[in-house]
C-alpha positions, 0 to 999 in steps of 0.5 A: 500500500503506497503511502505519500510523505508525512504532512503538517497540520496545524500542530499536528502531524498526520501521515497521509495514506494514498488508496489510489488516485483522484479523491481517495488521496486525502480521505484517511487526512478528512477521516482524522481531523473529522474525528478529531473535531468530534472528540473536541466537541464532545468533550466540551459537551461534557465539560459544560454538562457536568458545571452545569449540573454541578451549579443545579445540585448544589442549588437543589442541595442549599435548598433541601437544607433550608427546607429541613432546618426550617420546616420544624418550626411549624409543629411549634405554630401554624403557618398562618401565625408564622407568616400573618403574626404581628409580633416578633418575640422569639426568645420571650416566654412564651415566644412570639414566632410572628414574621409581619413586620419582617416582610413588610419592612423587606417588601417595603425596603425593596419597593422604595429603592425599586422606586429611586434606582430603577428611573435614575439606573435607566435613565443614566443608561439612556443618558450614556448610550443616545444622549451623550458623546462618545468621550464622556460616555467612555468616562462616565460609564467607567465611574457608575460601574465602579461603584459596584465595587463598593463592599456593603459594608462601606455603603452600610458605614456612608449610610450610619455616619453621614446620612443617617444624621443628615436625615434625622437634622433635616427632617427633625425625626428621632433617628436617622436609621429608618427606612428610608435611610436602607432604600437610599443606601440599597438604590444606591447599590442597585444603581450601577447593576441597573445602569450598566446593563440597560446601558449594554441593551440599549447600546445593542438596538441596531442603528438601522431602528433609529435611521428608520425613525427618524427618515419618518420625522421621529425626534431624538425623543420620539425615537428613544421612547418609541423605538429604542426602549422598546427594543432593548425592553428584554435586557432592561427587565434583566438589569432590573431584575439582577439590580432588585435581587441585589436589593431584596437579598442585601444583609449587611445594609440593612442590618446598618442602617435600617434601624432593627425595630420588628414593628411594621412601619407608618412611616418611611422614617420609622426605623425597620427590621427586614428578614436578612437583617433578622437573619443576620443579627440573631442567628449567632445567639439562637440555640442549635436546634431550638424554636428560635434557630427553626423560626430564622431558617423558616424566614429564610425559606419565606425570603427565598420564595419571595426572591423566586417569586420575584424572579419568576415574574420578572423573567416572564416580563423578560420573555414576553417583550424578548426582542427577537429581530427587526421585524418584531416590533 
């Protein structure tokens, strides 16, 4: 059987065998790089399956065992006293196991930073990608994504030194650790998230929308509101939903700044205690296994279906205004 001399490929070396003439000469060559191209493939494949996997059992697993240190609590007091009681008195006698005003500080806290860093994140992201120059984009952009490096605990230290007595001189109110006080400082977290990634969505519209637009006699303003937003509407919802999460799970602020009284407020200046700052301050002193250690594993089972819940929904609104192509609009 003749065979040609080896040949180079890539960083390869193959040896040609040669069947006879015309197109069976490179065939064994085809055969290899074929099959060579295959392996690659299904190895990757399998790497990405396997981190994939891994990723969902480790969730599965964290979830198991929230599920299994919380549920107990729940022979000492029903469900509906868990989730609709007003008073949180776990290590009075008898204790009051009662999470009310830990939800509605948390869903209050959440809404009023929703309120401020959601306008501002999306409204500086409009400001970067349509307004702007390109040279004070190129600063500015930098400068918001870098307050996302700010560590919680600093934000939470600006919050207690500075705006916690600004406030409370201000607005002459008994202490400036309040609810308001833990949205500003959670917008103020939420805002670089929200604002770099709407940023990227609007960034992405094709150039051809805004040409269209405006060829029909659109303004500037007309075109951003009526064709690029929507258009980039899909990656917005997902800048809001990773900036929200941030905010709805945050511990370190709220357990700073936010006051730590479980009492449901009237006020956005009253002073509050969400469930990650509840978690946070009394598990270190609850007793291993006891009611009070159950009752704070099962707020963090309220707390993870909340975030799921959120997440869920705003998926949805993400899909459902998914921007697909030109023609979808």
């Amino acid at each position: 059987m003749p065979h040609s001399p080896y040949s180079s490929v890539g960083t390869r070396t193959v040896y040609i065998f040669t069947l006879g003439h015309g197109n069976q000469k490179n065939r064994f060559l085809v055969i290899i790089m074929a099959n060579t191209r295959q392996i690659t493939e299904r190895t990757m494949h399998t790497l990405f399956f396997v981190v994939a996997s891994v990723s969902i059992v480790m969730l599965f697993m964290i979830m198991i065992f929230l599920f299994m240190e919380g549920i107990p609590i729940f022979d000492e007091v029903s469900v509906k006293d868990f989730i609709f009681g007003k008073y949180w008195y776990p290590t009075s006698e008898p204790p009051d196991f009662g999470i009310l005003s830990l939800i509605v500080a948390s869903l209050a806290v959440t809404l009023l930073s929703a309120l401020i860093s959601i306008p501002l994140g999306i409204l500086t992201a409009i400001y970067i990608a349509e307004v702007t120059s390109k040279k004070i984009s190129e600063i500015i952009k930098p400068m918001v994504e870098l307050l996302a490096a700010l560590p919680s605990v600093v934000i939470g230290f600006f919050g207690m030194v500075l705006v916690a007595p600004f406030l409370q001189n201000v607005f002459n109110i008994p202490t400036g650790l309040n609810l308001f006080n833990a949205s500003l400082m959670l917008a103020f977290m939420s805002i670089p998230t929200i604002c770099s990634l709407s940023e990227d969505a609007i960034h992405s519209v094709p150039n051809s929308l805004r040409e269209a637009s405006l060829a029909l006699g659109a303004t500037p303003l007309e075109t951003i509101l009526k064709v690029v937003l929507p258009a980039s509407l899909s990656g917005i919802s997902t800048a809001v939903i990773l900036g929200m999460s941030r905010a709805i799970g945050e511990t370190m602020v709220v357990l700073m700044v936010a006051g730590g009284a479980a009492f449901i407020p009237e006020s956005i200046f009253d002073p509050v205690r969400p469930m990650p700052a509840s978690i946070a301050s009394e598990m270190a002193e609850a007793p291993f296994r006891g009611d009070h250690y159950y009752a704070l594993f099962a707020t963090g089972i309220v707390l993870f279906l909340f975030t799921l819940l959120f997440n869920i929904v705003a998926d949805h609104i993400a899909y459902k205004y998914k921007q697909v192509g030109e023609a979808t609009l």
